[in-house]
N, C-alpha and C positions, 0 to 999 in steps of 0.2 A: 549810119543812121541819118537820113533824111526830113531837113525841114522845110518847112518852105518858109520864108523873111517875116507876115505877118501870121502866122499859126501861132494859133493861144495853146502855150505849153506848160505844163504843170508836172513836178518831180515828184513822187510817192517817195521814199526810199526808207527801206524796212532795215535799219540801221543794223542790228546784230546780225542780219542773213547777207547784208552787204560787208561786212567785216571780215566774216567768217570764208566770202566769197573771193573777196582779194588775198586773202591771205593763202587760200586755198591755191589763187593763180600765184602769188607771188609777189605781189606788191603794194604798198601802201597807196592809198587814194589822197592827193592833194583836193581838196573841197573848194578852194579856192581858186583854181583850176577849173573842176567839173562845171562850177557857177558861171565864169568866162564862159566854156566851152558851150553852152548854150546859149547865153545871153547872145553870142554872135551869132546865134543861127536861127534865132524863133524869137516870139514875143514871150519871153517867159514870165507867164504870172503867177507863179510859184514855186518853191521850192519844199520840200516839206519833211523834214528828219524825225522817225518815231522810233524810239528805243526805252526800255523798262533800265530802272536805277533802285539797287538796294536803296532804301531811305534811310535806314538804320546804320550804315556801314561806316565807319570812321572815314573813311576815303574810298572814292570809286574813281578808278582810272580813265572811266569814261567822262568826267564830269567835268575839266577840263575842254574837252571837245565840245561838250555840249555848249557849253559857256561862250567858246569860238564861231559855233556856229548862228548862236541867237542874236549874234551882234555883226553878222557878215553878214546877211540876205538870207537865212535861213530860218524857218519858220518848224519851235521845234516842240515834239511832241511827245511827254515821256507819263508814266505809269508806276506805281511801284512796283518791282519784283517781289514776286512769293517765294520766299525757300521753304521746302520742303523734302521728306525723306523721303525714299521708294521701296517698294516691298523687300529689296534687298541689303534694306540699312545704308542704303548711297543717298549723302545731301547732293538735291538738286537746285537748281533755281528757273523760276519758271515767269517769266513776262513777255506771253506772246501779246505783240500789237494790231492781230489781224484784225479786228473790229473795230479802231480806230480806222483804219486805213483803207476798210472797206466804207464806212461810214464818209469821211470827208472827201473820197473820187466820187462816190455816188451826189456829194451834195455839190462837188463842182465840176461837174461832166457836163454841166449845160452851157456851163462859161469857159466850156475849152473848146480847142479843135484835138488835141492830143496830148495824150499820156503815157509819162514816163514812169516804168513802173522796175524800182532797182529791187527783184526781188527774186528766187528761183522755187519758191514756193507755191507748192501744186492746188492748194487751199483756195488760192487767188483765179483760179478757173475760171470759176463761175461768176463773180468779180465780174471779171477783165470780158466773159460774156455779157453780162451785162449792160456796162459802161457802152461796147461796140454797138447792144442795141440802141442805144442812144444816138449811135450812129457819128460817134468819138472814135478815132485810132491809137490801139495802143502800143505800145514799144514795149517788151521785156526785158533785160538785161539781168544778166547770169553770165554763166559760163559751163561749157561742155566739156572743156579740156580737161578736167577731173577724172578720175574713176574713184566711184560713180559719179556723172555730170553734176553740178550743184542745183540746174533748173531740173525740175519736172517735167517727162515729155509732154503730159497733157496743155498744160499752160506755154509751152512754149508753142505747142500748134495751136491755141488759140487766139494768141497773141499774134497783131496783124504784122510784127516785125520782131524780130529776135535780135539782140546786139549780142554778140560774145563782149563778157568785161575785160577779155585779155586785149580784146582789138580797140580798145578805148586806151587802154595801157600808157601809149605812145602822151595821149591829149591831158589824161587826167591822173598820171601815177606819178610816183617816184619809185628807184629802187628801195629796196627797204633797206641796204646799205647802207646809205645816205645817211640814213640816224645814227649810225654810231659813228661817222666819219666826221658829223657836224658835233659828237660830242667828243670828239678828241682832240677836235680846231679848237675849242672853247678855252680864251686866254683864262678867265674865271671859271676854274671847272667845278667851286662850290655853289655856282648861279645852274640854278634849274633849270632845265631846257623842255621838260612838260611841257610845258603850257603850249610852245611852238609844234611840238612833234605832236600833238594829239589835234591839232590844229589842221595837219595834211595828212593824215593820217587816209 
């Protein structure tokens, strides 16, 4: 992914399709890391994490993370999730954040040069056409190496650059090993290590 030193860069990242993405490749995302890894390369004037949270739930495993990210450079954006059943008696949970996401690139594509867009979601088309008429470049990041790919072809050919998330891997991951290795080091193994693993998750 190429930036050029003063490009105004902004991060979209569509949290649950980013999760679901790494894991897909194989590895957990250090966010602390990702953050670095652009700071060095662009002017980046935002960062922006949207993800849906049961509100009701006695504990959500995401909420941790979230808490890490509002206090590290990350500007974050959450909804409540809906559960609901489906014709087949299956509880689902439902909190898409595409209308967040489409709403706040559309209101700062004028104060960018480029957009980072961590999502493989074909909905975002039209989006990410959009945004370009504005005459903004956007970047997609997914991943292909799946069967089936995790991005959508259509969005990935309209998006002015495509990153594979496996080839970020090296800059912004950890093995997911690492988490059980760091809790096996642990001389207090009744001390919680949450808060840190959902941290670089």
């Amino acid at each position: 992914m190429h930036f050029y030193s003063d490009e105004r860069v902004a991060l979209f990242i569509d949290g649950s399709n980013l999760y679901a993405t790494a894991k897909a490749v194989g590895f957990d995302i250090d966010y602390r890391r990702l953050l670095g890894w652009f700071r060095k390369r662009c002017r980046l004037v935002r960062a922006i994490y949207y993800t849906a949270l049961m509100e009701d739930a006695e504990y959500s495993p995401v909420r941790p993370l979230i808490d890490w990210l509002d206090y590290n450079g990350f500007m974050v954006v959450t909804k409540p999730a809906r559960e609901f059943t489906d014709s087949l008696g299956r509880r689902k949970i439902k909190g898409n954040m595409d209308i967040e996401i489409a709403v706040d690139m559309m209101q700062l594509a004028d104060s960018l040069d480029h957009i980072v867009l961590f999502s493989g979601d074909g909905d975002f088309r039209s989006l990410v056409e959009a945004v370009q008429e504005k005459g903004r470049k956007v970047s997609v990041v997914s991943t292909l190496i799946t069967r089936p790919p995790m991005v959508a072809d259509d969005l990935r050919r309209q998006a002015d650059q495509f990153v594979d998330l496996n080839d970020l891997k090296p800059e912004i991951g950890r093995d997911m090993n690492e988490r059980e290795a760091r809790r096996s080091e642990r001389a207090a193994p009744e001390q919680s290590d949450d808060f840190e693993d959902f941290a670089n998750i």
